[in-house]
N, C-alpha and C positions, 0 to 999 in steps of 0.2 A: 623694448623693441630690439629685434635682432639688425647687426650689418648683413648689407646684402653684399656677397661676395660677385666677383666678376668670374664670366667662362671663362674667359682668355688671359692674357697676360695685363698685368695692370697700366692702366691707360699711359704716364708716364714713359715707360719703361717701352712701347707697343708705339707710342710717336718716336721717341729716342730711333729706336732699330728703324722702323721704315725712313727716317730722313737720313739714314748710311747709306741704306740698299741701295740707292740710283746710284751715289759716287763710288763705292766700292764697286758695282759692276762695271761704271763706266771706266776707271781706276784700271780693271781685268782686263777690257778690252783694249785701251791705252795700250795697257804694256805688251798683251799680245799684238798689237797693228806693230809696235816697235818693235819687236823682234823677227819677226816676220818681213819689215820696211830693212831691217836692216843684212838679214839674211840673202835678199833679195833685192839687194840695192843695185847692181846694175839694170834690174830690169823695173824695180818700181820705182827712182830717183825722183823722176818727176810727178809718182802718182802719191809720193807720202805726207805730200800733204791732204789731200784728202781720207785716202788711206786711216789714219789713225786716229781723225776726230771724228768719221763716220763710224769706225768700230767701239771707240769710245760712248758714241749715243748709241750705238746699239746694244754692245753691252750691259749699258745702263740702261734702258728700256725694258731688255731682256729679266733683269733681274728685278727691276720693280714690277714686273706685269708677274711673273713667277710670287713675287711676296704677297700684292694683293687678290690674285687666287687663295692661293695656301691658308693667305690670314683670314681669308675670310669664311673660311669652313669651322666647325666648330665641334666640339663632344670629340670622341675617342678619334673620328674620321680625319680629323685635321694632323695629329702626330702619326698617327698610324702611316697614312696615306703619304705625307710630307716624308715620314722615314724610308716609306718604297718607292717614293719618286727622285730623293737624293740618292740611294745609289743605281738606279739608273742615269740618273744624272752625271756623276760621278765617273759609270762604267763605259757615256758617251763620250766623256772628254777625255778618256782615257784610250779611246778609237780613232777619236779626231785628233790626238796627239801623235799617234801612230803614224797613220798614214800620212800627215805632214812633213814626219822624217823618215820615211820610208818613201816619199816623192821626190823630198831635197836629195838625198843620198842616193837617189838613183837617177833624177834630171835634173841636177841640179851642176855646171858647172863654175868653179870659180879659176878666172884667168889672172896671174900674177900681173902688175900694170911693171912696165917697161920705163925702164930708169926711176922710180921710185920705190918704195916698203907699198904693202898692201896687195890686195886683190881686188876682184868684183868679181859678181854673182850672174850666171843666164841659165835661163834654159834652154832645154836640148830637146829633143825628141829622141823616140829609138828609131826608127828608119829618116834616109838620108834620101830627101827631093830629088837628087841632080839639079839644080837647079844653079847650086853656087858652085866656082870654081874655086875650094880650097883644100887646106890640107885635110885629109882624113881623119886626122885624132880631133875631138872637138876643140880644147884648147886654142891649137892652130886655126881651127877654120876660122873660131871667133875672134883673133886675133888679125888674120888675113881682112877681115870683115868690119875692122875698123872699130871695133868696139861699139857697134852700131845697134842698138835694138833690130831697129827697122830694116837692114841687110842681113840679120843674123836669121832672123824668125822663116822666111822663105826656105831656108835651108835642108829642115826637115818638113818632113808631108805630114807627122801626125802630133805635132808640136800643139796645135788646137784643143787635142786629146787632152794632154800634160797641163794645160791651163786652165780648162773646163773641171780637171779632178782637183786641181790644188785650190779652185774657187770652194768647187762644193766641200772640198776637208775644211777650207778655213772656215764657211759658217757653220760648220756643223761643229767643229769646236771654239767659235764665240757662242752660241748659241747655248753649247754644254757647258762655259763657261760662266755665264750671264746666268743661264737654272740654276747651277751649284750656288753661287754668292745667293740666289733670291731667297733658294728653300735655306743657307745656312741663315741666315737672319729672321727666320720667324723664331720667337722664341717657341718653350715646351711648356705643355701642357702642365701647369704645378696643384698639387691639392690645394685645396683651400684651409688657410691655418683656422684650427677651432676656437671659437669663442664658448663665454659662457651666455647662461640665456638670464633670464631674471625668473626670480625665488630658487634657482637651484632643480628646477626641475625638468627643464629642458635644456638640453645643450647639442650647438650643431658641432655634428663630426667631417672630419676630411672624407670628401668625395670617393666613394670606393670604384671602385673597377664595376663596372654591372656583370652579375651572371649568364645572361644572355648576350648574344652578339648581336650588333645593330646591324639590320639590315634597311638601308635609308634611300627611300623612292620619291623622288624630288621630281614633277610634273609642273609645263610651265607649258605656254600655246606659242609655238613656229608662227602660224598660219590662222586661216580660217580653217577650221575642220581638223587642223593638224598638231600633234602636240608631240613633246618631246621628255620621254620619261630618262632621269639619270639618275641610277642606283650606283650604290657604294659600302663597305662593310668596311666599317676604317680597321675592325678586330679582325679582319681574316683578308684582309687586303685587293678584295677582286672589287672591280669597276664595270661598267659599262651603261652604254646609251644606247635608246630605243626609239623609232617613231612613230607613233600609232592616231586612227584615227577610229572615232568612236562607230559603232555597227547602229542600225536605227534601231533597235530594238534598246538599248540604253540609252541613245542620245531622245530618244520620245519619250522614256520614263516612262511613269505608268506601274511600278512595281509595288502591287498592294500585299501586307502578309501580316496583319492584323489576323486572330483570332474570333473568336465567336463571342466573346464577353464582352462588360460593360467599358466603353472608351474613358480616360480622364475626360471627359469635356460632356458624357452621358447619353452619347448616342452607343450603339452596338457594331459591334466589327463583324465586317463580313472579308474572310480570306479562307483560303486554303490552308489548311492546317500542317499537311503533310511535307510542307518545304519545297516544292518542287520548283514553282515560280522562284524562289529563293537561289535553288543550286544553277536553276537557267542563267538566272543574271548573273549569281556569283560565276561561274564558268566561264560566259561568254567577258565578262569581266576580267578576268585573269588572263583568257586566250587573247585578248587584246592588249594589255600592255607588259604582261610577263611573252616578251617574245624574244625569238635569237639570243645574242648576247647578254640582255638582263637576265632572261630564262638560267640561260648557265651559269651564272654571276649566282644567282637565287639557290641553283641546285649545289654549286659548289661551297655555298656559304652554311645549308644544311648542311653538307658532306662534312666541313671543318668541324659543325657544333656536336658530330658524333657523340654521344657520351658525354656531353654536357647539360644543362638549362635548356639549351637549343635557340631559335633565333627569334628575333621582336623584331617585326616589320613598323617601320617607324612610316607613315603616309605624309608627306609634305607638302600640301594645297594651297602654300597660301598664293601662289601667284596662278590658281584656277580656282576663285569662289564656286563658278558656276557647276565645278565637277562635283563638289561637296556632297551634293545632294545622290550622287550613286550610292549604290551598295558595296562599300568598301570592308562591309564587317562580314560582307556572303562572300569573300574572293572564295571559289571552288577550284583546287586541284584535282582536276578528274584524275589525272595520269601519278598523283602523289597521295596528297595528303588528305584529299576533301577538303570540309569546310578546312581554312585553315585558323581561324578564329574561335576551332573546336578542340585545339588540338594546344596543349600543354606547351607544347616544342617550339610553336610561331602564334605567339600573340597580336593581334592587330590594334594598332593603337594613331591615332593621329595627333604630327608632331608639332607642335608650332615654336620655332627654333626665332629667340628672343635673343636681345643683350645680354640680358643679365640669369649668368648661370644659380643653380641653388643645390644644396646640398642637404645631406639627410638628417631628418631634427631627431637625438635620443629622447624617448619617451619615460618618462618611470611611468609604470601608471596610478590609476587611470586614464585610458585613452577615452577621452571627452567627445561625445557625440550631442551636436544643439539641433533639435525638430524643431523644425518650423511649419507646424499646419496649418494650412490658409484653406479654410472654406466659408468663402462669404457670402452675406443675400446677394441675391441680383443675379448670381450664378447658376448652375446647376451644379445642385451635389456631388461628392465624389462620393461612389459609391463605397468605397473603403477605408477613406482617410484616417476614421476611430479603429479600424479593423486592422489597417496597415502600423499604425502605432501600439495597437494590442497584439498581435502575434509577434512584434519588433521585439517588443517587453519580455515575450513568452522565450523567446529563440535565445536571445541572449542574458535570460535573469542567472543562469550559474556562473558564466563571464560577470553579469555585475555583483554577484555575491560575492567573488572571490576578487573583488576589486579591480577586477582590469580592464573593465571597461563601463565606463558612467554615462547612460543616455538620458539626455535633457528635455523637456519638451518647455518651448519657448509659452510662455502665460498669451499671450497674445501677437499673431503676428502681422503685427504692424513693424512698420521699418524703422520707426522712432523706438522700440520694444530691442530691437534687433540689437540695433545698435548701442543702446544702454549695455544690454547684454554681452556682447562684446569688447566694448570698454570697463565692464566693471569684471569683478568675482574671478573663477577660473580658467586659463587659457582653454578656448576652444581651438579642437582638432578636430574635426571634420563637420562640416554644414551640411544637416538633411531639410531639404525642402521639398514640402507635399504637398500638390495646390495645380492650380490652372497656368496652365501658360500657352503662349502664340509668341508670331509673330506680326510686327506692324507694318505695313506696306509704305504706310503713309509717311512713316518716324525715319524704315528704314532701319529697325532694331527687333530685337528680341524682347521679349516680357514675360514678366511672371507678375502672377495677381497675389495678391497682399492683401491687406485689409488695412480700411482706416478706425478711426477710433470711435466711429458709428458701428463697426461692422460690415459695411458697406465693401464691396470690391474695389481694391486701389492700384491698377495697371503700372509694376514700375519696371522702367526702361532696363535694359542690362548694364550700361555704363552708371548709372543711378546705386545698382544693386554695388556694382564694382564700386563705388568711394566706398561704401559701408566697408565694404571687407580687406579692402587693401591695405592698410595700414594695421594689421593684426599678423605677422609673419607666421604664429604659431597655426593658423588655418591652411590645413594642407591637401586637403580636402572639399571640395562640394557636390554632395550628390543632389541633381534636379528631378527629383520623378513626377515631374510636368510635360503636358504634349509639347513638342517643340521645341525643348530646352537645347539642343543642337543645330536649328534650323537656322540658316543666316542668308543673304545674297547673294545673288549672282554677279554683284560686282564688287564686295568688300567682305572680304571673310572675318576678318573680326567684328562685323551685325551681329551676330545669333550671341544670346546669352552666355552660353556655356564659352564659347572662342573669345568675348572682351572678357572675362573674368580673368582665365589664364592671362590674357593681354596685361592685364593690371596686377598680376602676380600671384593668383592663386596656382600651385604647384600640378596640381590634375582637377580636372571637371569631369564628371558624370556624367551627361545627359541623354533625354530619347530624342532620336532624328524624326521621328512622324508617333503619332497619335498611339498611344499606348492602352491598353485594358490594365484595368485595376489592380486585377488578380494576378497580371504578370508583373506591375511597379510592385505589389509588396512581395511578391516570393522573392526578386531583386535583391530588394534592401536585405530582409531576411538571411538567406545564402549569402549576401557578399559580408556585412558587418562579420560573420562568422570565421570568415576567409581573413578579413583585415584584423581582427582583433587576434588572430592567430599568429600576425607576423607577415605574414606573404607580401609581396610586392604587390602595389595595385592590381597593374595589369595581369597577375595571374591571376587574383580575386576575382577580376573580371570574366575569365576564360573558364575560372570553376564554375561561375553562375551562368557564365552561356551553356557549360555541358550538363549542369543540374536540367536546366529546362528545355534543352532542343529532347534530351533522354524521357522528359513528360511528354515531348510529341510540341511544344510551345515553337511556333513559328517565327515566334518573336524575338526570340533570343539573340538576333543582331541588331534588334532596337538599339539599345544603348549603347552609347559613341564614347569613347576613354580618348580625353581631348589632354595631352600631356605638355608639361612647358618643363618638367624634372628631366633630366638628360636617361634617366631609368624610372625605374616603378618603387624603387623605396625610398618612400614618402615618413616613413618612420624606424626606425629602431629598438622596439618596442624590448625594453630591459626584460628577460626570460621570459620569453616567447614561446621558447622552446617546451618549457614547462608545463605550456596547458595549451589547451585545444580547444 
């Protein structure tokens, strides 16, 4: 069994630093109330004692409310974004510093006290009330004035002016004060040190940079009706929030794009073939939450990935189950890119951002592929389950000749089968499941049908399926080509199958969001095993087998959901890769 390594900083080390953060900021602002209290000590004498233990909690508030934002972001977006928010941070207290002695040295008087050593501090204004009868140099008047706050302040007419600026410098630099201490105390982001794996044939590597850049759209509901998208690219450093509300034409659903073939579950699809229902929603889809500032954030994040990989739109649901169910794999840039889930450059992938980070496992091969076909009595047949297993065989027999990749077909699948199989013989790397699936209203879950050891159909739950595979690290992989294997709640996003699996630790899931034809789950598996045994990153896998079948005219091709919990798409390392195709 492999250690699971942490995203973040180790636990330890990650309590240590936040229980500084409050006293070091409070510490900052301390000493700033006291320099300040004393600079200005004829006129704040009486005010420092509040003065300096209010800038103290502030300070200290300021820099813990700063550390658990920061710390609580994760993958590239948290140093990224932490390193461009420290020197702004930085470049504000270096303003608010400014102008504090740029206001001292220009209203700031200090009068020598009369028969002792020392001074004291007042201010001044630049124009002069008439109001007091004193000498004209300030010194003197404040002097004449008894050393009086409260006689001296009448003096001048725009003295209010000079007390209202030196307020607002001084929070703005506690404020820049209290950010800097918060962002210096998250720690950075460190790879993960490599372990070995067991028999020598897999071993995990340090976490590499991803080739793409993340582009991360985090959605969560204001209101009734109203929602709040917040995107971020921690690799190319733009931000921005949106708020949009759903048009009825998506909030009604309704978006059918089934073809004309046999369904997994053996009725027939009736849709339009030619995509158009598809590019409507995707479009009107993107026009409503790619707007204004995300928009730009979006386009300037393309601009950066010029001549790169290009960017992976990462989708973040989980605090809206209920939105799940749109067409997030049809977003259409009418005005860009089109589909953009067609397009090499911006993959769509949904992210669901966990504890515990994971890193890429080196493969030697063979890269291990376990089928599991489930077609039991009591069901309807699938009309290609032998078919999809026999063109599997066909697509990839010179990959298995030349050893590099070994597909398995499970003897029976039953979950007691499963599981033997997984605890005994060769580390499995990727889980293909062919069979029926729904979801349960009643449970509240996801299912896929099994078989028991009559043959009979055996409905089992997704959290049921997740013990089985959770404790096997080397399964990095699960592809569902069952109806529904995506489909979950509108009030608990990890229901659906394919979302607890990732929950319990499988690194990417597979699945179709609504009711699939036969002939498009095996041209799927076919195209993608071809894509993945080549090396590619999932998520490009994916994107080649959406452009194999939108190109046959398959309407389907945003069926399957790439449900990720890996901070990127490689999921393997696959030892000369490059060598064969």
């Amino acid at each position: 069994m492999f250690p699971t390594n942490k995203s973040a900083a180790p636990e330890p080390v990650c309590r240590l630093r936040r229980g500084w953060t409050f006293p070091l900021g409070a510490g900052l602002g301390w000493t700033l109330g006291q320099v300040v209290g004393t600079l200005l000590d004829g006129e704040l004498q009486a005010l420092r004692i509040f003065l300096i233990p209010v800038s103290a909690l502030a300070g200290g508030l300021t820099a813990f409310g700063v550390w658990v934002h920061f710390a609580g972001l994760s993958d590239m977006a948290r140093d990224a974004i932490r390193r461009t928010r420290l020197r702004f941070a930085v470049a504000a207290l270096v303003v608010g510093m400014v102008l504090l002695i740029g206001l001292y040295l220009r209203f700031v008087e200090r009068v020598p006290l009369a028969g002792r050593a020392g001074s004291v501090a007042f201010l001044v204004g630049a124009t002069r009330s008439g109001l007091c009868e004193c000498a004209a140099d300030n010194a003197g008047c404040i002097r004449e004035m008894g050393l009086d706050p409260s006689r001296i302040r009448p003096c001048w007419s725009d003295r209010w002016l000079v007390e209202m600026a030196l307020v607002l410098a001084y929070l703005w630099t506690l404020g820049s004060l209290g950010s800097v201490a918060g962002l210096l105390m998250i720690a950075a982001r460190r790879p993960a040190p490599p372990s070995l794996a067991p028999q020598g044939l897999l071993a995990r590597l340090p976490e590499a940079p991803p080739g793409y850049l993340d582009f991360d759209v985090w959605i969560d509901q204001k209101s009734e009706g109203v929602y709040r998208a917040k995107a971020w690219s921690g690799g190319a450093g733009f931000e921005a929030t949106e708020l949009f509300s759903l048009p009825a034409v998506l909030a009604e659903g309704g978006l059918c794009l089934s073809g004309g073939g046999a369904l997994r579950g053996g009725s027939r699809g009736a849709g339009s073939a030619d995509g158009t229902g598809a590019q409507q929603a995707g479009e009107e889809l993107f026009r409503t939450v790619f707007q204004g500032e995300l928009l730009k954030a979006f386009q300037g994040c393309l601009a950066r990935a010029h001549g790169g990989p290009g960017v992976r739109l990462r989708l973040r649901l989980n605090d809206v189950p209920h939105l799940a169910g749109l067409p997030w794999e049809y977003l259409y840039d009418a005005e860009g890119r089109g589909f953009l889930a067609l397009s090499g450059r911006t993959p769509v992938v949904r992210y669901l951002e966990l504890s515990q980070g994971l890193s890429t496992l080196r493969v030697e091969p063979p890269l291990r592929v376990l089928a599991v076909i489930s077609t039991p009595r009591g069901y309807r047949a699938l009309a290609e389950a032998d078919e999809e297993w026999r063109r599997l065989g066909e697509a990839l027999a010179p990959l298995c000749a030349a050893g590099r990749i070994e597909v398995e077909r499970l003897a029976r699948a039953t979950p007691a089968a499963l599981e033997a199989r997984l605890r005994t013989g060769e580390p499995v790397h990727v889980l293909h499941f062919v069979g029926h699936g729904g979801f349960s209203e009643l449970r509240d879950e996801g299912v896929l049908v099994f078989e028991d050891e009559e043959g009979n159909g055996l409905p089992l739950g997704g959290p049921s399926l997740a013990y089985l595979l959770q404790d096997h690290p080397s399964l990095r992989l699960a592809l569902l080509n069952a109806c529904h294997g995506a489909r979950t709640s509108s009030e608990n996003t990890f229901a659906g199958t394919a979302q607890v699996l990732v929950q319990r630790g499988v690194p990417a899931v597979i699945a179709m969001q609504a009711e699939v034809m036969d002939e498009t789950a095996c041209r799927f598996a076919e195209k993608f095993y071809r894509s993945l045994a080549a090396g590619l990153p999932v998520d490009a896998c994916v994107g080649e087998v959406r452009r194999a079948l939108a190109a046959e005219g398959n309407p389907e091709w945003g069926t399957p959901v790439l449900y990720l919990r890996a901070t990127d798409g490689c999921l393997f390392a696959v030892e000369n890769a490059e060598a064969w195709d």
